[in-house]
C-alpha positions in Angstrom: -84.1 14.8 60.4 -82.8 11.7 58.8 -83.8 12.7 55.5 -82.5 16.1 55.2 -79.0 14.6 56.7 -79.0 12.3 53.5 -79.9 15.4 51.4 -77.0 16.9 52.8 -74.5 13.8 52.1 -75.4 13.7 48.8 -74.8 17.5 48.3 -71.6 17.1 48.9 -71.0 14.1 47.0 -72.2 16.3 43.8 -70.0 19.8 44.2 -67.2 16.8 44.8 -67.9 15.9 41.3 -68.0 19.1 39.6 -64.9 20.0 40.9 -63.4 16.8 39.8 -64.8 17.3 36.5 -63.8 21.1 35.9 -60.1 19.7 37.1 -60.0 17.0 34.2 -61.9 18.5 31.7 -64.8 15.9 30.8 -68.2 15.4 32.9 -67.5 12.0 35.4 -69.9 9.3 35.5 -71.1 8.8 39.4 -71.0 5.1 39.8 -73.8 3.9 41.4 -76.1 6.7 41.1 -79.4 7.0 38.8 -79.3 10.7 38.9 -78.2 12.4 35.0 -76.8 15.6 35.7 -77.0 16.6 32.4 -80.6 14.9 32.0 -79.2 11.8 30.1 -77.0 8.4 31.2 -73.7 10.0 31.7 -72.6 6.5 30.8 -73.3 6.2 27.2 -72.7 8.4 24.1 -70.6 11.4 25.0 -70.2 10.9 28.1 -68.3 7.8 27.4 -65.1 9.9 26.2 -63.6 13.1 27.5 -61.9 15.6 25.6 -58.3 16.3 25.0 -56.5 19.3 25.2 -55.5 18.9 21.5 -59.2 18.8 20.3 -59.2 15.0 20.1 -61.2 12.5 22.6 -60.1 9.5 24.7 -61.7 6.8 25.7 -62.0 6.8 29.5 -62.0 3.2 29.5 -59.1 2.2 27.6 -57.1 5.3 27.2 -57.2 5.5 23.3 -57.3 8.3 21.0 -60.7 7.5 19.2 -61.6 11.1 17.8 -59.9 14.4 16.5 -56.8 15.5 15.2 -54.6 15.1 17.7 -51.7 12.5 18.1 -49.0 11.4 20.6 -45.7 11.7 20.2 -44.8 8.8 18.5 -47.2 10.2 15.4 -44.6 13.3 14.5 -43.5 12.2 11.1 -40.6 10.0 10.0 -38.1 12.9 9.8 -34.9 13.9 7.8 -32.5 10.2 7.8 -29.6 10.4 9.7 -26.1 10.4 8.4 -24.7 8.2 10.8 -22.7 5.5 9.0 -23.5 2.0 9.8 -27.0 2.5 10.1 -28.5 0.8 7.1 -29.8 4.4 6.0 -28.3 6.1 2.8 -28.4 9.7 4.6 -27.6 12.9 2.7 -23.8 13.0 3.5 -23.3 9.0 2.4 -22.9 7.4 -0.8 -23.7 3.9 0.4 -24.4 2.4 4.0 -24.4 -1.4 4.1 -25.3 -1.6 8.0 -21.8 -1.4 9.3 -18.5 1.3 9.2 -15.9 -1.4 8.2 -13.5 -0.5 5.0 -12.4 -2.7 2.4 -16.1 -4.4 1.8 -16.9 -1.7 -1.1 -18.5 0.5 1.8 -16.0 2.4 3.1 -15.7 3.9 6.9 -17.1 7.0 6.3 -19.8 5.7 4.1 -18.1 5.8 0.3 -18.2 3.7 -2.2 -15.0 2.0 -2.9 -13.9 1.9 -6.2 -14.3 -1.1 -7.8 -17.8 -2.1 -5.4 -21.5 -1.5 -6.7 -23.9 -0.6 -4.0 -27.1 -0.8 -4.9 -29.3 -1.8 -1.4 -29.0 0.4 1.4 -28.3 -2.2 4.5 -27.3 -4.7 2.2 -23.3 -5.6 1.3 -22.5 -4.0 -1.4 -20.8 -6.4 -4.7 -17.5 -6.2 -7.1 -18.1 -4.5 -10.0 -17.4 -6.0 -13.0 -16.8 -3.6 -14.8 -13.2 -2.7 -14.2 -11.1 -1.6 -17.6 -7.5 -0.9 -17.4 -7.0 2.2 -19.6 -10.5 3.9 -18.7 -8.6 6.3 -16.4 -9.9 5.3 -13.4 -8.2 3.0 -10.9 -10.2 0.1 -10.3 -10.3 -3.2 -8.1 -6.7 -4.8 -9.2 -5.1 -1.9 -10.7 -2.2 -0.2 -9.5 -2.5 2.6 -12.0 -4.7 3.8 -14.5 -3.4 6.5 -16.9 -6.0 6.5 -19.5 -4.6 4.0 -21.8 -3.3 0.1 -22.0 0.2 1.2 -23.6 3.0 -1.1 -22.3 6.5 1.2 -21.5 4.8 4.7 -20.2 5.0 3.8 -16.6 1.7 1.9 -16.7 1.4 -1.3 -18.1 -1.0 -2.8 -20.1 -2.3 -4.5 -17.1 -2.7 -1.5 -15.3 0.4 -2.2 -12.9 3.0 0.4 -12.1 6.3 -0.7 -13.8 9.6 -0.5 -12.3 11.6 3.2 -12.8 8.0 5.3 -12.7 5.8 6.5 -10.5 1.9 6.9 -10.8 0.5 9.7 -8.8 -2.7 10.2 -9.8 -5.5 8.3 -12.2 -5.6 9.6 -16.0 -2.7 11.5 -15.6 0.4 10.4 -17.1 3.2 8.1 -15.0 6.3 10.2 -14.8 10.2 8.5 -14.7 11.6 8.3 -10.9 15.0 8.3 -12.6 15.9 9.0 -15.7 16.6 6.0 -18.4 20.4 5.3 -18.2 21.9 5.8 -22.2 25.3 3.9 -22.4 27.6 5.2 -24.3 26.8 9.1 -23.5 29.6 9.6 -21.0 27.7 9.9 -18.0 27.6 7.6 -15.6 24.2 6.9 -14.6 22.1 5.1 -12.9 22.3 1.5 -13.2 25.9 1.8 -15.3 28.8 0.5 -13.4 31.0 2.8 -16.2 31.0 4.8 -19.7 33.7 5.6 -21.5 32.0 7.7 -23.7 31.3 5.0 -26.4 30.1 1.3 -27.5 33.1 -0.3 -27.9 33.6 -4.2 -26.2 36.5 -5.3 -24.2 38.1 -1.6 -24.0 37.5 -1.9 -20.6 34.0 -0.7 -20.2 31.6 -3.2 -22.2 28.3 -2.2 -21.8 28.8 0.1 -19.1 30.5 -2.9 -17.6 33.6 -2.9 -16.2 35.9 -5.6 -17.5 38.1 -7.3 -16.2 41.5 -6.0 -14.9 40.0 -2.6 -15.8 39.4 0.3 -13.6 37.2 3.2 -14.8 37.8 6.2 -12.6 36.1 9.0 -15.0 33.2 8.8 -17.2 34.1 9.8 -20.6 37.0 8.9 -20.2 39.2 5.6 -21.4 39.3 2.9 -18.8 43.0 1.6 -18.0 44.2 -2.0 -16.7 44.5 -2.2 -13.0 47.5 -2.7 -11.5 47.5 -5.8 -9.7 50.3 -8.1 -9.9 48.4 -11.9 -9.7 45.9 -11.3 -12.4 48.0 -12.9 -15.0 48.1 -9.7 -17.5 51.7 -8.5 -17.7 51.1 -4.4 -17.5 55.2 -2.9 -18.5 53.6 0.7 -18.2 52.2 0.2 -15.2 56.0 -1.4 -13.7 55.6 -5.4 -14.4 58.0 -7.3 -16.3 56.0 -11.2 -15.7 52.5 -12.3 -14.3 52.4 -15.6 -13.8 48.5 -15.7 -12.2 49.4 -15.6 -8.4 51.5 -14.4 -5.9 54.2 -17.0 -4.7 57.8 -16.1 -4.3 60.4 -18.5 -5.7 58.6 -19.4 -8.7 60.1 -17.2 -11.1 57.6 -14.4 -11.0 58.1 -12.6 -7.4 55.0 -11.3 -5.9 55.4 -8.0 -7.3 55.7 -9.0 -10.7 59.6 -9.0 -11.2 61.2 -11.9 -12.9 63.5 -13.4 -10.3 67.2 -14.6 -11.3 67.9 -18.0 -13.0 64.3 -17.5 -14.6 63.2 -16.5 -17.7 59.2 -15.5 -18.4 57.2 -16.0 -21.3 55.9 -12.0 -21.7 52.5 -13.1 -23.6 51.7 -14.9 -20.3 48.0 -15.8 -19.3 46.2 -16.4 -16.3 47.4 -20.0 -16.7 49.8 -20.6 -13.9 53.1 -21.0 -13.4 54.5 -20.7 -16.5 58.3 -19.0 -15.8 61.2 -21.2 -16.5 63.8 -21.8 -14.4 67.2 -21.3 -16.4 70.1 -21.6 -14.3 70.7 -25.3 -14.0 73.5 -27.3 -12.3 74.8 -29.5 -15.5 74.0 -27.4 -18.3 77.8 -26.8 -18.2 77.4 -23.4 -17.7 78.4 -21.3 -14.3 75.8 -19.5 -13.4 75.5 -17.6 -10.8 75.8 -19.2 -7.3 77.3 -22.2 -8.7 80.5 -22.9 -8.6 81.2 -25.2 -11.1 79.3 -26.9 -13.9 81.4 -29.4 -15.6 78.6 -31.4 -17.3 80.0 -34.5 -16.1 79.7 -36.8 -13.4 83.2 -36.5 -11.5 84.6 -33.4 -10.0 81.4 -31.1 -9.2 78.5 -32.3 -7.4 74.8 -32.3 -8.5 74.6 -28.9 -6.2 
C-alpha cells in the first residue's frame, strides 16, 4: 500500500515536470532525483542550456547567450549618427560638432563652420585658421570686407576694412558708394560742401565749398554776396551802410545800423579793428558847429561846453 502511494507521488512529480518543460521550452533538471528521463544526466551536456526562441542557447545557470545567432537588444548595430548639434558626432546635416551649440568658437549654433576656424576633430574645439588673406574674396576672421582684391579707395581697403562713404554687401563683389563723391566746383551742392558757386576761385565768398566770411551763399551756381550785418567791420554801400566800425555801440561815431552819426567822420576802408570814427565837431576848434553856441578859440567869453 505504501509503495504504490510513493509510485503515485512521484507520478505526479514527473507530468509536473513535462509540463514545466513544454512551457519553457528546454527539458528541466529534477534536483535531487537519479532518474534520466531522457536516459542520460539531465545535468550535463545539453541539458545544461535551453534553447532560445531565436535559435540561440542560454545558459540556465548564468543567463548568458553561449550559442547561436541570436543577440539582445543592445547587439542591433551602431546605426545612422545623429544630427543633433552639440553631440560630439559630425552627423550628415553638420559641418563640424565640437561637443557643444555655442557660436563664436569656430562651431557655430547650428553646427557650421565659422569662417575663419578649422575644424578638424569632431568633439574637439575647433582652431583659427591661419590662413586668412585680404583680397582672396572671402571674408575672413578680422575682415570687414573682402572684395577680391587689396586695392586702397574702392570701398575696401587694403586691409580688408570697409572705408568711410561705401558700403560692402556681399564678399567678392564690388563695394558700391553710399553717396556719391562731392566734386567742388560743379555747381551742385553736395554732400559734405557747405557751398559752390560754380567754380575754384578763393575768397569770392565760397572757398572750397566753404563759406567765407561775411558771405552768404543762397544758390549753388550761383555768386555768393556779403551778408548784411552791420558789426562785422566790412562797410557794404550796396547793401545801405555808409561805416562799420566792428561792433554795435551807439555814440561812437558809427550808430548800430551802420550810419555815420553827426560831428563824426569814418574812415570808409575800415576793418574789423575797432572804433576807428573820428569825432569832428570840437568845442575850440573855432568853428560853430552844430549844438554849440560859440567857439571862440580862446579862453574868455565861451566856455569849454
Amino acid at each position: 500500500m505504501l509503495q504504490n502511494s510513493s509510485r503515485g507521488w512521484l507520478g505526479a512529480l514527473v507530468l509536473v515536470g513535462a509540463l514545466a518543460s513544454t512551457h519553457c521550452g528546454g527539458v528541466p533538471e529534477v534536483a535531487g532525483g537519479d532518474t534520466d528521463l531522457h536516459g542520460s544526466d539531465a545535468s550535463s551536456g545539453a541539458g545544461a542550456s535551453s534553447a532560445s526562441s531565436s535559435g540561440g542557447s542560454t545558459d540556465i545557470n548564468t543567463g548568458d547567450n553561449v550559442a547561436g545567432g541570436g543577440s539582445s537588444p543592445g547587439d542591433a548595430g551602431a546605426g545612422p549618427v545623429s544630427d543633433l548639434c552639440g553631440d560630439g558626432l559630425v552627423g550628415d546635416t553638420e559641418e563640424c560638432d565640437d561637443g557643444n551649440a555655442m557660436a563664436g568658437d569656430g562651431c557655430s549654433g547650428v553646427c557650421l563652420v565659422e569662417p575663419g576656424y578649422v575644424c578638424a576633430t569632431a568633439g574637439k574645439d575647433c582652431q583659427l585658421s591661419n590662413t586668412v588673406v585680404c583680397g582672396d574674396g572671402d571674408v575672413g576672421i578680422g575682415e570687414a570686407c573682402d572684395d577680391g582684391n587689396a586695392t586702397n579707395h574702392d570701398g575696401c581697403s587694403s586691409t580688408c576694412l570697409i572705408e568711410e562713404g561705401w558700403m560692402c554687401e556681399a564678399a567678392g563683389k564690388p563695394c558700391t558708394p553710399s553717396a556719391a563723391p562731392a566734386e567742388c566746383g560743379n555747381g551742385l551742392a553736395e554732400f559734405g560742401e557747405a557751398c559752390d558757386d560754380g567754380n575754384t576761385v578763393d575768397k569770392d565768398g565760397c572757398t572750397a565749398c566753404k563759406v567765407d566770411l561775411s558771405y552768404v551763399c543762397p544758390n549753388a551756381g550761383q555768386p555768393c554776396i556779403a551778408a548784411e550785418y552791420c558789426g562785422d567791420g566790412i562797410v557794404q554801400v550796396p547793401l545801405g551802410e555808409d561805416c562799420d566800425d566792428a561792433n554795435n555801440k551807439p555814440g561812437d561815431g558809427c550808430d548800430p545800423l551802420c550810419h555815420t552819426q553827426a560831428g563824426y567822420a569814418c574812415n570808409p576802408n575800415v576793418g574789423a579793428t575797432g572804433e576807428t570814427c573820428l569825432k569832428i565837431w570840437v568845442c575850440g576848434n573855432g568853428k560853430v558847429d552844430p549844438h554849440e553856441a560859440c567857439d571862440d578859440t580862446a579862453s574868455g567869453g565861451c566856455s569849454a561846453d
